[in-house]
C-alpha positions, -999 to +999 in steps of 0.1 A: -086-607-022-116-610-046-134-624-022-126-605+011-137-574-011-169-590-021-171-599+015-169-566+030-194-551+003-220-576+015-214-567+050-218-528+042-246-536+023-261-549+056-248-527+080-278-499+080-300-531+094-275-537+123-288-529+154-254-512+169-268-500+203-273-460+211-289-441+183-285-468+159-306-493+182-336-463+186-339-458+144-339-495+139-368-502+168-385-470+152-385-485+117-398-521+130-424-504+148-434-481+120-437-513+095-456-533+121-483-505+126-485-497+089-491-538+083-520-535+110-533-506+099-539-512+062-552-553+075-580-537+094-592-516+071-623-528+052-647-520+024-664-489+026-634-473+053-647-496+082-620-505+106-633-544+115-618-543+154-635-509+159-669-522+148-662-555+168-658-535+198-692-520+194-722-537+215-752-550+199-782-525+209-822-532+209-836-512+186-868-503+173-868-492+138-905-489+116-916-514+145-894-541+137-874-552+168-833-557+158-803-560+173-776-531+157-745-520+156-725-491+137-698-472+129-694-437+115-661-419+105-658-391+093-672-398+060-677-436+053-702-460+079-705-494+086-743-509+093-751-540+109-782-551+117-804-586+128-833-598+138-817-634+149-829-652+113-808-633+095-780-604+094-778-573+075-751-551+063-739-522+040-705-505+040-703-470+023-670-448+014-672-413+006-680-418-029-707-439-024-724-419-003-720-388-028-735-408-058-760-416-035-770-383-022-773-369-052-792-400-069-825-394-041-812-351-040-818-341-072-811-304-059-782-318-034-748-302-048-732-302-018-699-320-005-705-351+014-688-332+046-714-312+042-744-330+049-728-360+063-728-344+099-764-343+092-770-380+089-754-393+114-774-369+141-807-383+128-795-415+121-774-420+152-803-423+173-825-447+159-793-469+161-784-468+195-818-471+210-821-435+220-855-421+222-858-408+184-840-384+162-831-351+171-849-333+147-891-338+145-895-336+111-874-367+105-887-401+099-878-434+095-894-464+080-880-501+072-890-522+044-880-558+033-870-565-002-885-597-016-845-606-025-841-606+012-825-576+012-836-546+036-839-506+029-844-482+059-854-450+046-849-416+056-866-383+053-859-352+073-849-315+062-814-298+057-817-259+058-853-263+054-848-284+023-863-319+024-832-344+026-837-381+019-813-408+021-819-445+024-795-480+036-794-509+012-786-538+038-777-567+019-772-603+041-741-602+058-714-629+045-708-657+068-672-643+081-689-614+089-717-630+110-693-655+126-668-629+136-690-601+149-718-622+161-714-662+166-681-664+178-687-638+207-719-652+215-700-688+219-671-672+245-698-656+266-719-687+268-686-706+277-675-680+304-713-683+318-707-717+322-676-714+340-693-690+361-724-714+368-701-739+376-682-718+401-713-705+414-728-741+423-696-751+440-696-722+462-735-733+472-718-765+482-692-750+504-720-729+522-742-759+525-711-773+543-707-744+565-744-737+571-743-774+585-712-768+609-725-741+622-760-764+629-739-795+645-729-765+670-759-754+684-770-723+659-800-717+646-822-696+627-839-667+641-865-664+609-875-696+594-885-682+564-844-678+558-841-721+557-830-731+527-832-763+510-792-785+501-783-776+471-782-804+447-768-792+412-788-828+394-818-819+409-816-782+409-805-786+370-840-805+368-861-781+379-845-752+360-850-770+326-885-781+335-900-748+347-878-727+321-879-747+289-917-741+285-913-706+288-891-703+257-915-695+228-929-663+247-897-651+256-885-651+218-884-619+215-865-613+250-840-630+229-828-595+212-828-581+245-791-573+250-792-557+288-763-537+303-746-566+316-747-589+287-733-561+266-703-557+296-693-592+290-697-588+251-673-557+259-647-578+279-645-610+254-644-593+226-612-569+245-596-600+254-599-615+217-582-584+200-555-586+227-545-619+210-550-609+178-524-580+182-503-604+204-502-625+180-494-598+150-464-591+168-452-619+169-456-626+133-441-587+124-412-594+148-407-632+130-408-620+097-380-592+103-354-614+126-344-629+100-328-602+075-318-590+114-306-625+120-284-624+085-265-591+094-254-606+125-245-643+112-225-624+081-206-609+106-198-640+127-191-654+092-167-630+087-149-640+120-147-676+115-136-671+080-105-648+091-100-669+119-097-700+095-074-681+071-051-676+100-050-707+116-045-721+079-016-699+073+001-710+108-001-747+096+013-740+064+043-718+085+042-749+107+045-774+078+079-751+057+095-753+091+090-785+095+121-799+073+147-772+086+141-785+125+143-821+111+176-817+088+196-794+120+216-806+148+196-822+178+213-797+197+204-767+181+182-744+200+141-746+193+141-705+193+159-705+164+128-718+142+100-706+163+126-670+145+124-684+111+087-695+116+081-655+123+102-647+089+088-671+067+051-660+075+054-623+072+081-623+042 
């Protein structure tokens, strides 16, 4: 008795985890969903309020900042911001939180008492810009310079005015961390090169196939009506030749082409870095749901326990039935009738 009690207060203990279909079903789904999304949410979250997919997903931009050609790209909330910049020998970052940027503020704005809502609005409009590769800041009087630290670091400083009052602020990039450069810049740049390669490869097997067809339709009697259309059979060793030969010496002036992120690299930055993050959460799920099966899993196996230990407690009662009636059907007459202790079997199990 002791232990069918403990038995069925481990089985209520477990029972609000059950998933028992209707209503039941929804609240449990809801709860699984709400702790899966509360996991993601706090993993993305970085230093300085910075969600890490949401910056991944921006492009890298040209940008021209004090002269200096970089590649950038940022992220401002509401108050916090997330800077990364590069000049391919080295990448720069800083990550600032609301409080960061107030003892900031007021460090260069001596005169600044404001909240950082206030002026924050502010900073992003002139800053914004120079970011993105717009044309300049909104505002005139603004300016921007870049300086490099002999540490390595970077500053970009910033003057403009806020209500007529002069407003200064300034970005301490530091080098980015090696995760950081990976994630947001090496590993991209790796699947785009990989998908270019598929797609050169594609591209030079469909130049074979027209070669093919160009040459079927020759063997039947049509030809050009403009020679200067005749193209040469494309030969991918020889065409692969030529490329490298003519392209290779054109490398060192085209350095700084190298920053030049156009629309359509920037599309298939968009698209690999999509696809990446739809594994990543794939993936997450898969973990969340893993990780809650099994206290899932345990409700459900205590109550097939349960079963199999009632049905063993039965079945072991009917054998020891079986065995007490054993002796009476061995010690009566042969002729007595076998109802008679299937009667008796009945009694002596529910007495």
């Amino acid at each position: 008795m002791s232990a069918t009690s403990s038995e069925k207060d481990a089985s209520e203990q477990t029972a609000p985890l059950r998933p028992r279909g209707g209503a039941g079903s929804s609240r449990s789904q809801t709860r699984l969903r709400d702790a899966f999304l509360g996991v993601s949410l706090r993993a993305a979250m970085e230093v300085g309020g910075a969600p890490a997919e949401v910056l991944l997903q921006r492009p890298w931009l040209p940008v021209s900042i004090g002269g200096c050609q970089l590649l950038a790209k940022s992220w401002f909330g509401e108050t916090a911001y997330h800077v990364l910049l590069t000049d391919v020998s080295c990448v720069w970052e800083e990550r600032m939180d609301s409080s960061a940027i107030q003892r900031r503020a007021k460090e260069l704005n001596r005169r600044l008492q404001a909240e950082v809502e206030a002026f924050f609005s502010h900073l992003c409009d002139v800053v914004r810009p120079c970011l993105t590769g717009s044309d300049g800041p909104p505002d005139g009087d603004a300016h921007i310079s870049l300086a490099r630290q002999p540490d390595g670091n970077m500053r970009i400083k910033l003057k403009s005015k806020l209500e007529e009052l002069p407003f200064h602020w300034e970005f301490h990039c530091t080098p980015a961390p090696v995760p950081v450069v990976c994630g947001q810049l090496v590993r991209p740049l790796l699947a785009m090169s990989h998908l270019l390669q598929r797609q050169v490869e594609q591209l030079g097997g469909l130049l074979g196939r027209k070669d093919a067809e160009i040459q079927d339709y020759r063997e039947n009697g049509a030809t050009l009506s403009r020679e200067r259309l005749q193209t040469h059979t494309y030969e991918e060793e020889t065409y692969r030749e030529e490329f490298m030969s003519k392209a290779l010496p054109l490398l060192p002036s085209e350095q700084s082409e190298a920053l030049g992120f156009n629309a359509d690299l920037q599309r298939l930055y968009a698209a690999v870095v999509a696809r990446g993050n739809a594994r990543k959460r794939k993936l997450s799920e898969e973990q969340q749901t893993a990780a809650v099966a099994p206290s899932l899993g345990g409700s459900v196996s205590s109550e097939a326990g349960e079963g199999g230990k009632e049905q063993a407690a039965a079945s072991k009662m009917a054998d020891r039935a079986g065995a007490h009636q054993s002796v009476p059907v061995l010690s009566n007459p042969p002729a007595r009738p076998s109802s008679k202790p299937k009667k008796k079997k009945a009694v002596g199990l529910f007495r």
